[in-house]
FIKE-940216 format. One line per field, with one value per atom (N, C-alpha, C): x, y, z; residue number from 1. Coordinates in steps of 0.2 Angstrom, whole numbers, plus 5000, padded with zeros to 4 digits. Each point is the difference from the previous one (the first is absolute). Layout:
u	[X:...]
v	[Y:...]
w	[Z:...]
num	[NUM:...]
***
This chain:
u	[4764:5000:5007:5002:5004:5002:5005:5002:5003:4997:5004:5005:5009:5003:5000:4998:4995:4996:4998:4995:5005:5005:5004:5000:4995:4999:5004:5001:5002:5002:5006:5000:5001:4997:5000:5007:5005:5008:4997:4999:5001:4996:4990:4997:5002:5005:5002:5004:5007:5002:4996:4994:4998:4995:4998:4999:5005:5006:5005:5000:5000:5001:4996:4994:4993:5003:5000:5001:5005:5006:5006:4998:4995:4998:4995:4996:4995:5003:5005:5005:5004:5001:5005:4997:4992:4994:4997:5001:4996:5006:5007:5006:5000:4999:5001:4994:4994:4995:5002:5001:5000:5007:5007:5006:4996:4996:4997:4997:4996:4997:5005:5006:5003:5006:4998:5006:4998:5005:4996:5003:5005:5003:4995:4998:4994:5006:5006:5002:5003:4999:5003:4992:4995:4994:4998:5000:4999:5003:5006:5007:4996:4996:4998:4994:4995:4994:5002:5005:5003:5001:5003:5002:4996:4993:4996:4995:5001:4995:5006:5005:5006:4996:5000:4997:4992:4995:4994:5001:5003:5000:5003:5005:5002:4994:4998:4995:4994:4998:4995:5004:5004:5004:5001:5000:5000:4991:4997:4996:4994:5004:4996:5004:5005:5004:4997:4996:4997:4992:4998:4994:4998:5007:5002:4997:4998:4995:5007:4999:5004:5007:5004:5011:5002:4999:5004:5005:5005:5007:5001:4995:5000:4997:4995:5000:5006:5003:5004:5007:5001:5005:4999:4992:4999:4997:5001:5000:5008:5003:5011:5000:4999:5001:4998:4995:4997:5001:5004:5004:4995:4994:4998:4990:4998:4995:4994:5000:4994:4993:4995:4994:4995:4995:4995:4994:4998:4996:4995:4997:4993:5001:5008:4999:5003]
v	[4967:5001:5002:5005:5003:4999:4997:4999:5004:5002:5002:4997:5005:4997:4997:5007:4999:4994:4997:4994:4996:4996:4996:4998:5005:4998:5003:5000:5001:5009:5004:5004:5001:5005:5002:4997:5001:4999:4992:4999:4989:4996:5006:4999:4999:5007:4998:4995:4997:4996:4994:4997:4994:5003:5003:5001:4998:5003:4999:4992:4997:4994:4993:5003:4998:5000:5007:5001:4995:4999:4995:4992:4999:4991:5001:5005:4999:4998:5005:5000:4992:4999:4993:4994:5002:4991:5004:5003:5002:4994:5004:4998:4991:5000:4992:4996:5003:4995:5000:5008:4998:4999:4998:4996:4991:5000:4990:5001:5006:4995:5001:5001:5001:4995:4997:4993:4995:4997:4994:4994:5001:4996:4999:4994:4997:5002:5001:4999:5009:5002:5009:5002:4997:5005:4998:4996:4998:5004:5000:5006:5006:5004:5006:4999:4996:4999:5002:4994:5001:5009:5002:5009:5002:4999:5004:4999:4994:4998:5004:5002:5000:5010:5004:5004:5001:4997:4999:5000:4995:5002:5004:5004:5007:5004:5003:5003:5000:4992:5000:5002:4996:5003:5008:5003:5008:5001:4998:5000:5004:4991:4998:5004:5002:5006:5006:5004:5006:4998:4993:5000:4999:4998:4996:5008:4998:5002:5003:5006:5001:5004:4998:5000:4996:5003:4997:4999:5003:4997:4995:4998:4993:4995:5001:4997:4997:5004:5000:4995:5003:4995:4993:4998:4992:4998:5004:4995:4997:5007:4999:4995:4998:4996:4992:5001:4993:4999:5006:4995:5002:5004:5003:4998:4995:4996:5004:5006:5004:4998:4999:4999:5004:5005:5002:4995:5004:4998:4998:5003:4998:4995:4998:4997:4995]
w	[3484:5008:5002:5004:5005:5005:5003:5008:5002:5006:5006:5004:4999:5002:5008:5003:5006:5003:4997:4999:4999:4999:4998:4991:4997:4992:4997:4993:4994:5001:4999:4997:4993:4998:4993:4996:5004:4994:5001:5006:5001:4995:4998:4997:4991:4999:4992:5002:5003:4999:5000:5003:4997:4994:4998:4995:4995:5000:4995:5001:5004:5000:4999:5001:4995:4994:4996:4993:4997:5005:4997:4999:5005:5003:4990:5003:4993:4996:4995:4995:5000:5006:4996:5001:5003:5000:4993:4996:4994:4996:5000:4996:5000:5007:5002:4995:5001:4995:4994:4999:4989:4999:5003:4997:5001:5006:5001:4992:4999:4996:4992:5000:4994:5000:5006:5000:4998:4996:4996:5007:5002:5007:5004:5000:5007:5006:5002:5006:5001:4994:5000:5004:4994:4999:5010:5003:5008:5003:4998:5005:5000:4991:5001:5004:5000:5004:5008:5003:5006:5003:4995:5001:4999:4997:5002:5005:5003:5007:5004:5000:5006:4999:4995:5000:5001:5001:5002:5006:5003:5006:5005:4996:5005:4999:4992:5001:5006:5000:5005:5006:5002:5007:5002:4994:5002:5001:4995:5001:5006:5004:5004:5008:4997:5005:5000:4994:5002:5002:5001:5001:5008:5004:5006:5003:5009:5002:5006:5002:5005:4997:5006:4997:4995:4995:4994:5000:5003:5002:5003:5006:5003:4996:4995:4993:4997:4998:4994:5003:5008:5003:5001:5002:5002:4992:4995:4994:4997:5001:4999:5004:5008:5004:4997:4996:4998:4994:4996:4994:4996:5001:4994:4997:5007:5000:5003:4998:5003:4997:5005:4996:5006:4995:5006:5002:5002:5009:4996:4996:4995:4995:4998:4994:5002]
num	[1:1:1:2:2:2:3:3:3:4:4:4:5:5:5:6:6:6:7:7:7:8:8:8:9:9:9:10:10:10:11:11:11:12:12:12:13:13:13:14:14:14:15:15:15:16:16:16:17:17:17:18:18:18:19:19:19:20:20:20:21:21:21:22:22:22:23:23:23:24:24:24:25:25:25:26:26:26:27:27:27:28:28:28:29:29:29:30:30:30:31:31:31:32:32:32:33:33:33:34:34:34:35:35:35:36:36:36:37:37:37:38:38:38:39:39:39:40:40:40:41:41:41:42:42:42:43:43:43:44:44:44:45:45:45:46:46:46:47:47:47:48:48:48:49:49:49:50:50:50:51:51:51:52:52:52:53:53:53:54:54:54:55:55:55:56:56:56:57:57:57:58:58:58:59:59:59:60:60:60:61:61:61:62:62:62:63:63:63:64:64:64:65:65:65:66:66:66:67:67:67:68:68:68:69:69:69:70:70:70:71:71:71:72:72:72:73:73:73:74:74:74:75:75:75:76:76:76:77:77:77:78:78:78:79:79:79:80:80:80:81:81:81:82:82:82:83:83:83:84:84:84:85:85:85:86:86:86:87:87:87:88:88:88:89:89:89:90:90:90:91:91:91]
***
């Protein structure tokens, strides 16, 4: 899907940047699982678990930012204003 900047949505350059930044969250909650699971450290292999919930949860957060209904930008500010605790309206 496409937004119009007109609309308060996503332009195309705004669109590949979250995309590139999908693709980085993907990349380092993949890396994060397979170092947990090659640590033989119960307290290493939890630190990698930890970084990857810390990456799950941007994922979702961007997510949940091109799903947001309206001004994305007024989105995106009262999630940075809360520190990062975006949850939608359905979920």
């Amino acid at each position: 899907m496409v937004y119009d900047a007109e609309e308060n949505r996503l332009t195309e350059q705004e669109l590949t940047f979250v995309r590139h930044a999908l693709d980085a969250e993907f990349l380092a909650l993949k890396k994060a699982h397979h170092y947990a699971a090659e640590m033989e450290d119960p307290d290493a292999r939890q630190l990698m678990h930890e970084h990857a919930d810390i990456h799950h949860r941007r994922i979702d957060m961007l997510l949940a930012l091109l799903d947001a209904p309206g001004d994305i930008t007024k989105h995106a500010k009262l999630l940075l204003q809360s520190g990062g605790g975006y949850h939608r309206a359905d979920g």
